[in-house]
C-alpha positions as CSV (number, residue, x, y, z in Angstrom):
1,X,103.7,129.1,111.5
2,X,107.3,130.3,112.4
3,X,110.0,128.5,114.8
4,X,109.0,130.4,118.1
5,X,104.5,128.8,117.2
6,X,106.1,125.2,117.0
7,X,108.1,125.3,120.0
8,X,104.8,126.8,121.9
9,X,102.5,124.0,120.0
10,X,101.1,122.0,122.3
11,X,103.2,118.4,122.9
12,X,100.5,115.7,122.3
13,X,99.5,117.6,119.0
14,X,103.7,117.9,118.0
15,X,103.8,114.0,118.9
16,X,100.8,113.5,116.8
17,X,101.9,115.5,114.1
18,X,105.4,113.9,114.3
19,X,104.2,110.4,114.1
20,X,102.5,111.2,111.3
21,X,105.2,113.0,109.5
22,X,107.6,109.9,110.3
23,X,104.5,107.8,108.7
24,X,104.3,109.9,105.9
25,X,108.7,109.5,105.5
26,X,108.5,106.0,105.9
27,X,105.7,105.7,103.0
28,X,108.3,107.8,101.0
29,X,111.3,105.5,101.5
30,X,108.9,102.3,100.4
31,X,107.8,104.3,97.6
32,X,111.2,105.3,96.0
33,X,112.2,101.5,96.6
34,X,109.5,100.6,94.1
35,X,109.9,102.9,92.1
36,X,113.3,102.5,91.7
37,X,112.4,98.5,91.0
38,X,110.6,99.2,88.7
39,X,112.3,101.7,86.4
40,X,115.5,99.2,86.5
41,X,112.9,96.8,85.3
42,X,113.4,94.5,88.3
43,X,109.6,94.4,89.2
44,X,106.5,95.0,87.1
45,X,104.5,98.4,88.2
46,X,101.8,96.2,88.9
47,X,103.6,93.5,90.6
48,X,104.2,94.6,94.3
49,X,103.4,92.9,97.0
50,X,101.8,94.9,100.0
51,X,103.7,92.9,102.4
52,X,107.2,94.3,100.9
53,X,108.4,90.2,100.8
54,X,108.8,91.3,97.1
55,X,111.7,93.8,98.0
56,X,115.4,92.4,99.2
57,X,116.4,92.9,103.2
58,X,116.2,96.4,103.9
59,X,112.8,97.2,101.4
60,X,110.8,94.6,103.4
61,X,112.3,95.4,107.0
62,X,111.3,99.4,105.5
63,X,107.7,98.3,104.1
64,X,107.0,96.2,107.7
65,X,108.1,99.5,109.7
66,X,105.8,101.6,108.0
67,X,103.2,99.0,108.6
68,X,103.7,99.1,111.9
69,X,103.5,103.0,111.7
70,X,99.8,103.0,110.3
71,X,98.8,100.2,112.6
72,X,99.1,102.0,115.5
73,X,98.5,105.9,114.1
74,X,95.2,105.7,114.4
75,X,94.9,104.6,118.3
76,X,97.7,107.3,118.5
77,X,95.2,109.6,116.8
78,X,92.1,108.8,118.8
79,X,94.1,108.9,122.4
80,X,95.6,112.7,121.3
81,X,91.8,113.8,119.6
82,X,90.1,112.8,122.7
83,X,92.2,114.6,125.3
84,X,91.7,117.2,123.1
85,X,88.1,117.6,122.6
86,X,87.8,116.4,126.6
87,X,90.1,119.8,127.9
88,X,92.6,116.5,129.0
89,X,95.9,117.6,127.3
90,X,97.6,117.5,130.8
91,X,97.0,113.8,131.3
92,X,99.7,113.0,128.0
93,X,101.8,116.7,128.2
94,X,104.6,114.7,130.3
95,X,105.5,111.8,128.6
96,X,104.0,112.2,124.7
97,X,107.0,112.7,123.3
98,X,108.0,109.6,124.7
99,X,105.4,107.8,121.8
100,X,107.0,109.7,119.3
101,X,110.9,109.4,120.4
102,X,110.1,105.0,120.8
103,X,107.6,105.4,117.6
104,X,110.8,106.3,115.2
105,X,113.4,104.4,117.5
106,X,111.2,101.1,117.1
107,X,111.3,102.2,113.1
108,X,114.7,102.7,113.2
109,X,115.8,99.1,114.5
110,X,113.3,97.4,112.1
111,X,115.1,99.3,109.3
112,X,118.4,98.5,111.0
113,X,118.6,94.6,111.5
114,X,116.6,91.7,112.1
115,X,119.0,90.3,114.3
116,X,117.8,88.9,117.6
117,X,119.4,92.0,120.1
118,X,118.2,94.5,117.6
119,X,114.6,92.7,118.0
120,X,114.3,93.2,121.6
121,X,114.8,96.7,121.4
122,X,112.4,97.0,118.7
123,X,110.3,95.0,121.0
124,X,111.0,97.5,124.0
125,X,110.2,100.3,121.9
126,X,107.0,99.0,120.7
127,X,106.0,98.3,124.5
128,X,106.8,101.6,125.8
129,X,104.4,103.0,122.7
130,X,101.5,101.1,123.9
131,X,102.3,101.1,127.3
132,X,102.2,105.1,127.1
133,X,99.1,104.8,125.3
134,X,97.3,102.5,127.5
135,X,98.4,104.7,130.3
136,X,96.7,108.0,128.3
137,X,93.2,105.6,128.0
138,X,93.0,104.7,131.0
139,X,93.6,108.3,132.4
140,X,91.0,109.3,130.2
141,X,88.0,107.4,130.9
142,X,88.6,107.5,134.6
C-alpha cells in the first residue's frame, strides 16, 4: 500500500489501525523498560509485576497507559467491525479520528505526569473516547 491508498483508506479503519499501532508502541516502550531492568540486573526476568508498580515513575505511569490502551481496543474494535460489516461507516467517518487523536493524547498525559491538572486532561481525553464511542453504538443499533 503506497502514500496516496492510506490517505484514501477509509477513517474508522485508519483510527482503528492507529489505536492499535499506538497499542502496539506503548507495549514496546514497557517492554524495553524491562528489558533494560533486567539486563542491568535490577529486576529478575521473572520478577515483573503486570501492574508496572515494580518499575520507577515513568515505567508504571507507561505500563498503566498501555493498560488503558488494551482495555478499551477491543470496544474500539467491535464499534469500527460492526459499522463495517452493517454498510454503517458514515455514522463514525466524521469524528473517528477524534478516538484516535484523545486515545494517544490521554496516553500522552499518563506518560507525562500524575499531577492533579495533567489528570483532568487525561480524564477529558478518556471521556471524549467513550463518549465518541457511545455516540457510534448508539447510532448503530438505532
Amino acid at each position: 500500500m503506497n502514500i496516496p491508498d492510506i490517505l484514501n483508506m477509509n477513517p474508522a479503519l485508519f483510527a482503528l489501525a492507529g489505536f492499535a499501532g499506538w497499542t502496539i508502541l506503548l507495549l514496546l516502550t514497557v517492554a524495553n523498560l524491562r528489558v533494560v531492568n533486567f539486563v542491568t540486573g535490577k529486576k529478575a526476568i521473572n520478577a515483573f509485576s503486570p501492574t508496572g508498580d515494580d518499575l520507577p515513575g515513568f515505567g508504571q505511569r507507561v505500563t498503566r497507559a498501555h493498560l488503558n490502551c488494551t482495555e478499551t481496543l477491543p470496544v474500539f474494535a467491535a464499534l469500527v467491525a460492526a459499522a463495517g460489516l452493517s454498510g454503517q461507516f458514515s455514522v463514525m467517518e466524521g469524528t473517528v479520528m477524534y478516538v484516535l487523536y484523545a486515545r494517544i493524547g490521554q496516553s500522552l498525559a499518563h506518560m507525562i505526569s500524575t499531577a492533579s491538572l495533567v489528570v483532568w486532561v487525561r480524564a477529558t481525553f478518556f471521556f471524549a473516547q467513550i463518549l465518541l464511542m457511545a455516540w457510534y453504538a448508539v447510532q448503530l443499533m438505532f
